[in-house]
N, C-alpha and C positions, 0 to 999 in steps of 0.2 A: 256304040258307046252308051246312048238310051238305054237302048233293050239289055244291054249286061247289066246296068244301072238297077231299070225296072225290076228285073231277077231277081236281084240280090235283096232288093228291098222287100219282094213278095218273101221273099225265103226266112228273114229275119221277122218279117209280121208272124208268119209258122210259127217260127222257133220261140218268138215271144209269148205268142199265143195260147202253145203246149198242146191246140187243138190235133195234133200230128207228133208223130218221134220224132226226135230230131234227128235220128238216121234218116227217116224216112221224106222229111225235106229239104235236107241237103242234097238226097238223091235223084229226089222229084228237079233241084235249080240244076244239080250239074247234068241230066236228062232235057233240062228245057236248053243251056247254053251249045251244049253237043248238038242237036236236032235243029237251031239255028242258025245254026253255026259260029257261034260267037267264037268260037277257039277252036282250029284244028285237032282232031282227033291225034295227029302225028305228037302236037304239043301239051297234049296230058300228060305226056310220059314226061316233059320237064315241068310242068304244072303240078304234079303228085309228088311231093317229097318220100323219099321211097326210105329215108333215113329215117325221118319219125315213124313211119309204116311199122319198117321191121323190129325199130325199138321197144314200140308197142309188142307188138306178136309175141318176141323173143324173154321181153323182161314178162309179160303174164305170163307165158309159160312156167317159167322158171318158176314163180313165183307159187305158180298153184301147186306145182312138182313140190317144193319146200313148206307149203301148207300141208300136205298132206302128212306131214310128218308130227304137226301138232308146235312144230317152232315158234309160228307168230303168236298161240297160246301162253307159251313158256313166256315170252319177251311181256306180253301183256301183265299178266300176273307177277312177275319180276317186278317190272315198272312202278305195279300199281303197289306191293309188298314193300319197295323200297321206300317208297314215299310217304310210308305208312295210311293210304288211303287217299291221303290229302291232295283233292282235285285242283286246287290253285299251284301247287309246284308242277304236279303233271302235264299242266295244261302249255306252263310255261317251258317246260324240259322238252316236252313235243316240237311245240313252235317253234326252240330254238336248233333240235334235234334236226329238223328239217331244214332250217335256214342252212345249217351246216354240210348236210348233205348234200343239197341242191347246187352252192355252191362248188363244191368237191366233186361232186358228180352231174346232173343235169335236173332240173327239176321234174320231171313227168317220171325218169327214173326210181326217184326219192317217192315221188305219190306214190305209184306203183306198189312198193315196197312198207312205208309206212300207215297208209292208208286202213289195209287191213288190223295192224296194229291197234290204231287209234279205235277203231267201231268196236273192237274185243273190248278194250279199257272201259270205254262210256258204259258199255252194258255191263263189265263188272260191277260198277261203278254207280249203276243207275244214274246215269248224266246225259242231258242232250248231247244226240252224236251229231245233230247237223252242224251246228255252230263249227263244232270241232272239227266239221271235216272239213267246211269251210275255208276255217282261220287256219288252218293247216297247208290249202290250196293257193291263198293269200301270202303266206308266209314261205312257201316255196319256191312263186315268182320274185319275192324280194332277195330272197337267197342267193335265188341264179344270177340277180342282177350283178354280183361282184366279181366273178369273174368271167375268161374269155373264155370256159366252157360251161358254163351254169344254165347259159338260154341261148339259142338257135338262135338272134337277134347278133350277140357279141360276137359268136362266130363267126357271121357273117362281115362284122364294122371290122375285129380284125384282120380277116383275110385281107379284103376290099380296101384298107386303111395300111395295112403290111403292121400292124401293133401286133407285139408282143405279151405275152403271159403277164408280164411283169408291171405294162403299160396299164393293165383294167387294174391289176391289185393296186398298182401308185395312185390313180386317177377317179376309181369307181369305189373301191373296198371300205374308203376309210366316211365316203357318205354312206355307204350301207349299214355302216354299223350304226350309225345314227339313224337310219331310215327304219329300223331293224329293233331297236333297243326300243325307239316311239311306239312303233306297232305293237311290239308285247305289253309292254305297259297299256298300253290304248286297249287292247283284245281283252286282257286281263279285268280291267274296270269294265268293261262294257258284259262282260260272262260274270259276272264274281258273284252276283246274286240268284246264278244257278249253278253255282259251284259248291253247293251243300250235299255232305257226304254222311248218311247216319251211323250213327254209332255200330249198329248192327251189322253195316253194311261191313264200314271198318274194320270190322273184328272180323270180320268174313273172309275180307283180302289179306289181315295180316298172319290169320292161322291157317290161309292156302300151303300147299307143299306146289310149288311150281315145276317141279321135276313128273309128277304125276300127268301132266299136259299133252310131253312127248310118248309120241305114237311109233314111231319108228329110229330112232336112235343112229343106226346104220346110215340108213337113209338121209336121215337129215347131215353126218357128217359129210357123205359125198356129195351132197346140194352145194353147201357151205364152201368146200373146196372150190368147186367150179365157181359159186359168186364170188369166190377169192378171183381167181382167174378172168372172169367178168370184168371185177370195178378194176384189178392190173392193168386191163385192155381200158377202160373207160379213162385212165388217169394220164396215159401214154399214148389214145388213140392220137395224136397229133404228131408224135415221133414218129409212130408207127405209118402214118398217113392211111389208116383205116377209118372211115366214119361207126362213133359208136352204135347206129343200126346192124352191121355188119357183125360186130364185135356179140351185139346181143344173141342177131340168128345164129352164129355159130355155138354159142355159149348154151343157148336153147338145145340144138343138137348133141352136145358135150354130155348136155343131164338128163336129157332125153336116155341115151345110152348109159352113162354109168350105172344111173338110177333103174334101168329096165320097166319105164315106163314106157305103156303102149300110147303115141304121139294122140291117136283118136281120142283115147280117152282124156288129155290133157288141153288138148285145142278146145276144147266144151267151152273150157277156162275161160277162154280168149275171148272179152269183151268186143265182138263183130261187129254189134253196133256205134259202137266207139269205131272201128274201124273203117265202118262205112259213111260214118258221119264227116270224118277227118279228110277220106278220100274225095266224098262231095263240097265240102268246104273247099280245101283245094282248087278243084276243079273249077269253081265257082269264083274263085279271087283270081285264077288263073287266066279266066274271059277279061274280068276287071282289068289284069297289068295286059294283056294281050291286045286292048281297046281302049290302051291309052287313062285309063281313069287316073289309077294310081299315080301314073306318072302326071298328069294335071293336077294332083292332089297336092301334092310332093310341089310342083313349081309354085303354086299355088301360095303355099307356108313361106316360102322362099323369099314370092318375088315382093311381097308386101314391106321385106324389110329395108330393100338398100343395102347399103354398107354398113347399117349400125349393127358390129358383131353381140352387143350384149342383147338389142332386142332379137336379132337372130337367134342368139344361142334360147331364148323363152317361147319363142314364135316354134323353135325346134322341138323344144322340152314339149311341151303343151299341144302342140298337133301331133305329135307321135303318139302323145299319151293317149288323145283325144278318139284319136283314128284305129290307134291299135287296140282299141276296147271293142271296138265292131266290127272293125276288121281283123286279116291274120297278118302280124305284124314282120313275119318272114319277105314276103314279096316287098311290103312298104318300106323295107329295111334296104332291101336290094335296090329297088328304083334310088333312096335318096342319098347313098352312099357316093354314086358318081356324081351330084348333082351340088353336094357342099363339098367335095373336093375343086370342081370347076370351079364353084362361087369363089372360093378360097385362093385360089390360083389367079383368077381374073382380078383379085383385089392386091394381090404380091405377098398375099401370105402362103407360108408352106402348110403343107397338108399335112401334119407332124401330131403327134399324140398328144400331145401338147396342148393342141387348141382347144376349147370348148365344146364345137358342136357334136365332134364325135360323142364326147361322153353326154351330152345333150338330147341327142337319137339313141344311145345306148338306154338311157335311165327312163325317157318317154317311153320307150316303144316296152321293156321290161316292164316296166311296173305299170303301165295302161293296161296290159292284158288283165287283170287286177279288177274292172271295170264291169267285165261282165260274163258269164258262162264258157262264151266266145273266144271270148278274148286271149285265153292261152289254153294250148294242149291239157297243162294241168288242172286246170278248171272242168275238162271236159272228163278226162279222167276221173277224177274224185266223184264228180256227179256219176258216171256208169258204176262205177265201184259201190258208191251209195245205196242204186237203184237195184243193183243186185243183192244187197244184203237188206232190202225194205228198206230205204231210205230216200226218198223224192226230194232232190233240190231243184226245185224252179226253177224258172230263169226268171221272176222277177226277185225271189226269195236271194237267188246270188245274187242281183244288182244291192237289191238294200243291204246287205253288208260289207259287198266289193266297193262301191263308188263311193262313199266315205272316207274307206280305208285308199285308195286309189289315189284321193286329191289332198288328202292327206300327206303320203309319200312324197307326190311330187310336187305338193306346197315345201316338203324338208331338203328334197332336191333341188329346187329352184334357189331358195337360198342359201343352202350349199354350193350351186354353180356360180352365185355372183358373190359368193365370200371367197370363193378358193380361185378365183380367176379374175378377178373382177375389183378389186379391194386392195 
């Protein structure tokens, strides 16, 4: 338990550091836990989420295959043409552009996707992109948070919880929109005094022809098709009982073929280091719940509270958020799902959608990710997507404007959960 401890700490000094990739020390801690043996080699393969994996692979894919047609140019210039230039609505149309997605689809999906978007716009634009990419990364973890497919987290509270679709929208959806409407306002004031657009520049976008962007015509309608057929699978994965990784690799194939794109030349695409970082992260929180941490962690929050459910339900909100900012809030989600249903039971309450703590661990562990680099898939994306088009975001550079906006969120959740349960 020390030494998975030890690791993880050494690996996060790394990561903070920036003295190393962060592919490159994530690979180094899940190479020290393997070789210690902190975790069976048999138990990587349920240690490695193989569903964010291939979601990753499948939607870059896709994505570079529908780049190349010149579409996320056309949508940029659209954008920026409709708005007449004006970086204060676009900034806001973005943010909420993605809140929406994310919800409706998944958030890593939605970066993936508008990501590129967004760095075309700033440069037409002459506008800082990091901010943007940022508050765009920020605003996708809040998105996800509303419903039971938006964040790996939800999916997980309602399998483990037996809640329904209907349960996060009743329970979760109607704080997010508060949680959600703070944030843009907040993002908006906090950028507004670099949201200066010149005249020149204005006149630039609005006598663009956006039709001139697209590159291949053909091409981009058979992409479109198949991300038809994509987000159908993404919206239904739960009927279907397909995980959306699944749904992507296929989908990735689908366009692979139609489009008579050669795969060599499109895997380029594929953010590997991103891939490799995720796998050793994994691997690494994997030794963690496999050595008992998480699960000390988890009793830990728990056992301080007794029987008082409103301190519980804060003790909950606030150490998911807390943990899930350093940690990856997937495993921690999994250990404390059985452990407030016990508590729950042992006190004579039902375990029912109803209560508190669920939505309590649901809105911690979402909107903690928020916190740091780390902290959520989408956060790691955006930064590789950044790094590839010349854009460095830190890892101290995302703390100072994630963990603001982070305590932020779950200072509006918090009382949110003692108005709407509590009152």
């Amino acid at each position: 338990m020390i030494l998975s401890i030890v690791i993880f700490i050494l690996v996060y000094i790394l990561l903070a550091s920036e003295k190393v990739e962060k592919s490159v020390a994530a690979v180094l801690g899940a190479g020290a836990v393997l070789l210690f043996g902190l975790i069976g080699f048999e138990d990587v393969a349920k240690a490695v989420d193989l569903n964010v994996i291939f979601l990753l692979i499948g939607m870059m894919t896709c994505v570079a295959i529908l780049a190349e047609t010149g579409f996320f140019e056309w949508v940029a210039i659209s954008v920026a043409k409709t708005m007449n230039g004006r970086a204060g609505p676009i900034l806001v149309m973005l943010l909420l552009v993605t809140m929406i997605f994310s919800a409706l689809l998944d958030n890593v999906t939605t970066i993936i996707l508008l990501a590129p978007v967004t760095i075309l716009i700033t440069q037409l634009l002459e506008l800082p992109t990091l901010p943007f990419l940022i508050l765009e990364a920020l605003a996708s973890n809040i998105g996800g948070t509303a419903t039971l497919i938006g964040d790996p987290p939800n999916i997980i509270i309602g399998s483990r919880g037996e809640l329904s679709f209907n349960d996060f929208i009743v329970h979760l959806t109607p704080g997010v929109l508060i949680i959600g409407a703070v944030f843009i306002v907040t993002a908006y004031l906090t950028l507004k005094k670099h949201l200066h657009v010149t005249d020149q520049v204005r006149t630039r976008v609005t006598d663009a022809c956006p039709k001139l962007a697209l590159r291949d015509i053909r091409k981009m309608k058979r992409s479109l098709i198949v991300f038809g057929f994509i987000f159908a699978g993404f919206f239904t994965h739960h009927h279907l009982g397909v995980p959306p990784g699944v749904i992507a690799l296929a989908g990735m194939g689908a366009m692979l073929l139609v489009c008579y794109t050669k795969s060599e030349k499109m895997l380029r695409h594929v953010e590997w280091d991103a891939i490799l970082f995720f796998i050793g992260l994994f691997i690494i929180i994997g030794a963690l719940e496999h050595n008992q941490v998480i699960d000390l962690l988890a009793k830990g929050l728990l056992n301080v509270c007794g029987d008082n459910l409103l301190l519980t339900t804060m003790v909950v909100l606030w150490g998911s958020a807390l943990l899930s900012a350093v940690l990856d809030n997937i495993p921690f989600v999994i250990v404390m799902m059985p452990l407030i249903q016990k508590m729950l039971v042992s006190n004579g309450v039902a375990p029912t959608g109803d209560n508190p703590l669920f939505w309590a661990l649901a809105l911690g562990a979402c909107l903690g990710g928020n916190g740091t680099i780390i902290g959520a898939s989408a956060n790691v994306i955006v930064s590789k997507i950044g790094e590839r088009n010349g854009y460095h975001i830190s890892f101290m550079q995302f703390i100072k404007w994630g963990v603001p906006f982070m305590v932020q969120s779950v200072l509006i959740a918090m009382v949110y959960l003692w108005l709407r349960y509590f009152v």
